[in-house]
C-alpha positions as CSV (number, residue, x, y, z in Angstrom):
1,X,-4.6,11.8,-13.3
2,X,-1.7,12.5,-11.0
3,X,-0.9,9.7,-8.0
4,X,1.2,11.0,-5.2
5,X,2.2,8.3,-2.6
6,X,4.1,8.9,1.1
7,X,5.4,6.4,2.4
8,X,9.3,4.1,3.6
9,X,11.7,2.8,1.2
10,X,13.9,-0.4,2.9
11,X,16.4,-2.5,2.2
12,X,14.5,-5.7,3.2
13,X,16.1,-9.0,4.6
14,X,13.6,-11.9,3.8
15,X,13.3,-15.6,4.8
16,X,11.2,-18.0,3.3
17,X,10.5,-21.7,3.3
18,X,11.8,-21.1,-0.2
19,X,15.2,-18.9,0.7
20,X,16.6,-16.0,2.2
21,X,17.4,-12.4,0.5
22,X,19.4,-9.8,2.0
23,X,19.5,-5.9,1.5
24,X,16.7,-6.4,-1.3
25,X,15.0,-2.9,-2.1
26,X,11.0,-2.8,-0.9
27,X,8.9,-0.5,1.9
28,X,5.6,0.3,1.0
29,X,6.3,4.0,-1.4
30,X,8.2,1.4,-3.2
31,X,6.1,-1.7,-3.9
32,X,3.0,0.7,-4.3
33,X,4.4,2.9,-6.7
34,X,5.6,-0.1,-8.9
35,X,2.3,-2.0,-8.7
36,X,0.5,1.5,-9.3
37,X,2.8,2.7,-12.7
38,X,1.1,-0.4,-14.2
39,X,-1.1,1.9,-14.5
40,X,0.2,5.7,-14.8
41,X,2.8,7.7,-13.6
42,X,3.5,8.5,-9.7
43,X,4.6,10.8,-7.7
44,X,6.9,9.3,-4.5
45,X,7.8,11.1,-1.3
46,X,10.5,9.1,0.8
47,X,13.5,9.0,2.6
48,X,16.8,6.5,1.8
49,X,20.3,6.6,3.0
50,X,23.2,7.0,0.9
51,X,23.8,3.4,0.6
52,X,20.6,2.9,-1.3
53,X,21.8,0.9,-4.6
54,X,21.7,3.6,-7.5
55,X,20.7,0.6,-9.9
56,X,17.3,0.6,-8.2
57,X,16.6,3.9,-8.4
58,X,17.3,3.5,-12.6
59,X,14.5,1.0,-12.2
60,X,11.9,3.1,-10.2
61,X,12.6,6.3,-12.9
62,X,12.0,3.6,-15.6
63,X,8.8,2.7,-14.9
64,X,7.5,6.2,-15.0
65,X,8.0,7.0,-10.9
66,X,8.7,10.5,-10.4
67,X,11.5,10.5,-7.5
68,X,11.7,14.4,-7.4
69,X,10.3,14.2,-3.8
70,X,13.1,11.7,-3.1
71,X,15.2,12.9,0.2
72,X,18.6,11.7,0.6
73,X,20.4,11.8,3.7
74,X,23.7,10.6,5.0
75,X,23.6,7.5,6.9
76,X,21.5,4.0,6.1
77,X,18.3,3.6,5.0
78,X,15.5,1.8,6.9
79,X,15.6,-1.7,7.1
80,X,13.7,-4.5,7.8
81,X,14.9,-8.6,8.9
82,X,11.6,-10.6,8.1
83,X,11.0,-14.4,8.5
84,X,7.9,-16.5,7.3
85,X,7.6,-20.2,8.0
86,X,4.5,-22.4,7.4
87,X,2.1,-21.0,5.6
88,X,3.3,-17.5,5.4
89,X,0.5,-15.8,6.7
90,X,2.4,-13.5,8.9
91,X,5.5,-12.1,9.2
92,X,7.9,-12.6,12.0
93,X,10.0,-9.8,12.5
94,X,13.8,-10.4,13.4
95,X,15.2,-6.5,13.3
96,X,14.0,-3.1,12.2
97,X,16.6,-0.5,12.0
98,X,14.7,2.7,11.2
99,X,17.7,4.5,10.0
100,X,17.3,7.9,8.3
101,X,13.0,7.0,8.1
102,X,13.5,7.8,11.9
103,X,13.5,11.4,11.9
104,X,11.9,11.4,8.5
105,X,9.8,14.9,7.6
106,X,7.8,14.7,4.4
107,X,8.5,17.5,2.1
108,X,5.9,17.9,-0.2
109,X,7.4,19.4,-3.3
110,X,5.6,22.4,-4.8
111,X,5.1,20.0,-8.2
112,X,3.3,17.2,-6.3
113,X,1.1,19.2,-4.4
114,X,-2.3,19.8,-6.8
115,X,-1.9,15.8,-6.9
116,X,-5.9,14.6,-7.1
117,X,-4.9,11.3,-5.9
118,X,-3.4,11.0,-2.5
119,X,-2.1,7.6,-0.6
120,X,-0.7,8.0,2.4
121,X,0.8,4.4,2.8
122,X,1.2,2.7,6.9
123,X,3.0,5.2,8.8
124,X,2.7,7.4,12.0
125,X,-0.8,9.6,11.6
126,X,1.5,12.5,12.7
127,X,3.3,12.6,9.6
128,X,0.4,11.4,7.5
129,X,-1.1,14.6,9.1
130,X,1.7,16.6,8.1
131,X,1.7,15.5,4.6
132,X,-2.6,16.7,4.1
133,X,-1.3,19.7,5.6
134,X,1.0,20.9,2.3
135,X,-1.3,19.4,-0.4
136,X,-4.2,21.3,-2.2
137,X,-7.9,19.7,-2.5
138,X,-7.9,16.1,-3.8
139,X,-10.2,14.3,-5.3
140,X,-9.3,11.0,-3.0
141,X,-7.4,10.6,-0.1
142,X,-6.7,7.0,0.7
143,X,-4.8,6.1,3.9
144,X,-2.7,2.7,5.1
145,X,-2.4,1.9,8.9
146,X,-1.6,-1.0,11.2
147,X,-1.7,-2.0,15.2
148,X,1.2,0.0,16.6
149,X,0.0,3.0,15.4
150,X,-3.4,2.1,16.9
151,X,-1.5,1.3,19.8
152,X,0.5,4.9,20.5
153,X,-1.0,7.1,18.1
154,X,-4.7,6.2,18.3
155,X,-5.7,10.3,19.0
156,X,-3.8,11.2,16.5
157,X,-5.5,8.7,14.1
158,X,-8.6,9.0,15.0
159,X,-7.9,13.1,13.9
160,X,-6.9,11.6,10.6
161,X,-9.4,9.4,9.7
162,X,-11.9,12.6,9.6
163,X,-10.2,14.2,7.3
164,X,-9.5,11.3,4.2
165,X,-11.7,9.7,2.0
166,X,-10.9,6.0,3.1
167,X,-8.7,4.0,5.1
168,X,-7.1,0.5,4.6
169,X,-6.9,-2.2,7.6
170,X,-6.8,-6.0,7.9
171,X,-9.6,-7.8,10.4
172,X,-7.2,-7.2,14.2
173,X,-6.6,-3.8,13.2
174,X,-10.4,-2.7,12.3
175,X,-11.3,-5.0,15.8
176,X,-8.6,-2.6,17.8
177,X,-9.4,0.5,16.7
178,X,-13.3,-0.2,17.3
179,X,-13.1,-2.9,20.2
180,X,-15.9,-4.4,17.9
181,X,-15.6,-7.6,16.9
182,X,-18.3,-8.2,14.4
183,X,-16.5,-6.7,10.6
184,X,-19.3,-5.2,9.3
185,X,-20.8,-3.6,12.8
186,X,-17.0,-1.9,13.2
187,X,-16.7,-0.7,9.7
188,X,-20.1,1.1,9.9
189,X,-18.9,2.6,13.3
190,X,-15.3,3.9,11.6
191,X,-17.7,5.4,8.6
192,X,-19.6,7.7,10.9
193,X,-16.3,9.3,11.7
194,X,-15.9,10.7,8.4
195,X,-14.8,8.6,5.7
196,X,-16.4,7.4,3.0
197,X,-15.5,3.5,2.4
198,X,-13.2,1.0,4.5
199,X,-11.4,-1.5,2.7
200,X,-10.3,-4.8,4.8
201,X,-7.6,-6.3,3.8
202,X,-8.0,-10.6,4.2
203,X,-4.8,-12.1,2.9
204,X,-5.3,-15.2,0.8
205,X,-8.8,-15.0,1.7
206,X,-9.6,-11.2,-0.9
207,X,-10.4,-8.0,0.2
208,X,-13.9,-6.2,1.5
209,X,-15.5,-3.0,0.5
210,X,-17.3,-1.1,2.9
211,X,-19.3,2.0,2.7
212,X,-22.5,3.1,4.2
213,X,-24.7,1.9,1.6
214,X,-22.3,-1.1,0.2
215,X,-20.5,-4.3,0.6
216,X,-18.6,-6.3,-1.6
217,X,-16.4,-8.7,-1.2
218,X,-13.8,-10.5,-3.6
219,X,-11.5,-13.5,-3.0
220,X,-8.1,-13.7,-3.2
221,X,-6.4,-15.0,-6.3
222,X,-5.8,-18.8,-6.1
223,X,-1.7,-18.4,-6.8
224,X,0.1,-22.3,-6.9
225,X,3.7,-21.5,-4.8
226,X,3.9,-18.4,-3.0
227,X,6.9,-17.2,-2.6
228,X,6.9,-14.2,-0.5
229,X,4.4,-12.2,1.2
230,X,6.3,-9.0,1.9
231,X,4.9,-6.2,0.0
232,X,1.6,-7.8,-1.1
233,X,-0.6,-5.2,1.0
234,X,1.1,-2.0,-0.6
235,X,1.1,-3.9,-4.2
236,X,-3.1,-4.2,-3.5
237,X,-3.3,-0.7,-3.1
238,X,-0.9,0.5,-5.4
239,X,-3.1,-1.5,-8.1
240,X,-6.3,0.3,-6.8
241,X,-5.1,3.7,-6.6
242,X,-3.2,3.3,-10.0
243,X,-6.2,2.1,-11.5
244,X,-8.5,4.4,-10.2
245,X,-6.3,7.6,-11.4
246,X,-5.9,6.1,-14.4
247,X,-9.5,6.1,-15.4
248,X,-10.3,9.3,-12.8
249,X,-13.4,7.3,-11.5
250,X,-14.2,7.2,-8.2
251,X,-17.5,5.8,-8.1
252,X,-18.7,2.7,-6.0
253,X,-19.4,0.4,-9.4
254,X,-14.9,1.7,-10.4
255,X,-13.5,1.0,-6.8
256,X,-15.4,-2.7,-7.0
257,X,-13.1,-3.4,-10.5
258,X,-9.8,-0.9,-9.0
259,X,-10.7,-4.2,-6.4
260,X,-9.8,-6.4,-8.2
261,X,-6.9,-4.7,-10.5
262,X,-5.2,-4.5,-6.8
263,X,-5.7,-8.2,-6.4
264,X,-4.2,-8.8,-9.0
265,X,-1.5,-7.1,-8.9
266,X,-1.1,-8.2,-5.2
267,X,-0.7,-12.2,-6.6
268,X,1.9,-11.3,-8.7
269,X,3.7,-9.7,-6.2
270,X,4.1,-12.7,-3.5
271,X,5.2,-15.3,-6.5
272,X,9.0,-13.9,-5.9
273,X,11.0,-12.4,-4.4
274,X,11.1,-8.4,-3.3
275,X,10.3,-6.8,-6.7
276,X,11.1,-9.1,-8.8
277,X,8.6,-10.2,-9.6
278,X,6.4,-7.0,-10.2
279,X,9.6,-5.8,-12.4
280,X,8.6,-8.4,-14.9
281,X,5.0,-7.7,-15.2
282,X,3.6,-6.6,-18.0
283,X,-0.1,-4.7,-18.2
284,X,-1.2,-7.8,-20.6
285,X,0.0,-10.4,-17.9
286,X,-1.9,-8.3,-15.2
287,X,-5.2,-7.8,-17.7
288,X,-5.5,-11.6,-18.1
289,X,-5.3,-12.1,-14.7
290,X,-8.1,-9.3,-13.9
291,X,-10.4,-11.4,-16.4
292,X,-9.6,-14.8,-14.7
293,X,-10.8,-12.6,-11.5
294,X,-14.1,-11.6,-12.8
295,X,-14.9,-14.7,-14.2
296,X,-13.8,-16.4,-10.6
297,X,-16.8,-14.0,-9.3
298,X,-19.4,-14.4,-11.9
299,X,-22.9,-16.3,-11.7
């Protein structure tokens, strides 16, 4: 089934205990639609510059991505100066240069628009907004957020989330929006507001599902030398959505195994890198690690 995803496209600085790589292609359209063509085609909406290498752009039409919702403006694209030291669990950012993503209005392209499968990766609820606002029914909507748009948008969020199917957050951002501090208390509380499942994103530590009736929980993959984090969130759900369109199941018993396709995508992801990584993942690679997955969670 058709996958449409709205979201930035960067040219990425990154420092590691393990290096340092500038003006490397990523942004979450970008690392979700790879991670999620494992799987089927996509549909991307985003913005770049015209100093966006060309070469990448052969390897995002290659693995199936349709880029006819691709804008192209004159100046630079959005970039972003990262560092991780000790264990990499977060991110220190040095710059951001929002660039031509600054006054970035998503066009919706007549072709994308009966799209059943909808992710509206992190990103001002304004413009997620706008994007709902072109797009005929869907059969899931599945939106990304994070703190600052908690922080400065929160009304405009809070319009949002009564209108998609799910949303994705990590623990400080589920604790921020609810000023509840107990995980499963605060995800009931979001779910009264409309949606139909949470999904908290843990980090190493897996991933939880949350609906009104539901709760499952999965670990993350134990991966040897991680590399580099950046990108591992939007890989998850670009495995979960690809997943889930692929096999046009949304019920509780699919989203538990699109779960853990996302994971294991995600662990891939953080082994290198940028892309590189994911650009050398085949579906058997990805399979075997989804088996090693279940049989980490089995009795």
């Amino acid at each position: 089934m058709s996958l449409l995803v709205v979201g930035s496209i960067a040219l990425d600085t990154l420092e590691t205990p393990l290096g340092k790589k500038r003006d490397i292609a990523g942004g979450s359209a970008v690392y979700f639609s790879y991670s999620a063509s494992l799987f089927c085609p996509v549909r991307l909406v985003g913005v770049i510059g015209n100093d966006f290498p060309e070469q990448e752009l052969e390897f995002l039409k290659a693995r199936k991505i349709n880029l006819e919702g691709l804008q192209v403006e004159k100046g630079k694209t959005f970039c972003w100066h990262g560092r991780y030291v000790g264990d990499m669990c977060a991110a220190e950012t040095i710059s951001v240069d929002l660039n031509t993503f600054g006054t970035f209005n998503p066009v919706i392209p007549k072709s994308y628009q009966d799209s059943k499968y909808l992710f509206l990766a992190n990103g001002s609820p304004v413009l997620q907004m706008k994007v709902m606002s072109q797009m005929k029914r869907q059969k899931l909507v599945i939106a990304d957020t994070m703190n600052l748009w908690i922080e400065r948008e929160k009304k405009a969020l809070l319009k949002l989330i009564q209108k998609i199917d799910g949303l994705i957050l990590n623990n400080d951002e589920l604790k921020q929006l609810t000023g509840m501090y107990h995980v499963v208390a605060a995800s009931r509380e979001i779910l009264k507001w409309g949606p139909k499942l949470l999904i908290i994103k843990k980090g190493e530590h897996g991933a939880l599902l949350i609906t009104k009736k539901d709760f499952f929980a999965i670990p993350g993959y134990p991966v040897e030398t991680v590399c580099d984090p950046t990108g591992a969130g939007d890989s998850f759900a670009g495995g979960m959505m690809g997943y889930l369109a692929k096999t046009d199941d949304i019920s509780i018993r699919n989203i538990k195994k699109s779960l853990l396709y996302g994971n294991s995508v995600a662990s891939f992801t953080i082994e290198d890198f940028g892309l590189e990584r994911l650009k050398r993942l085949s579906y058997a690679q990805l399979q075997k690690r989804y088996n090693d997955m279940k049989a980490m969670i089995s009795v």
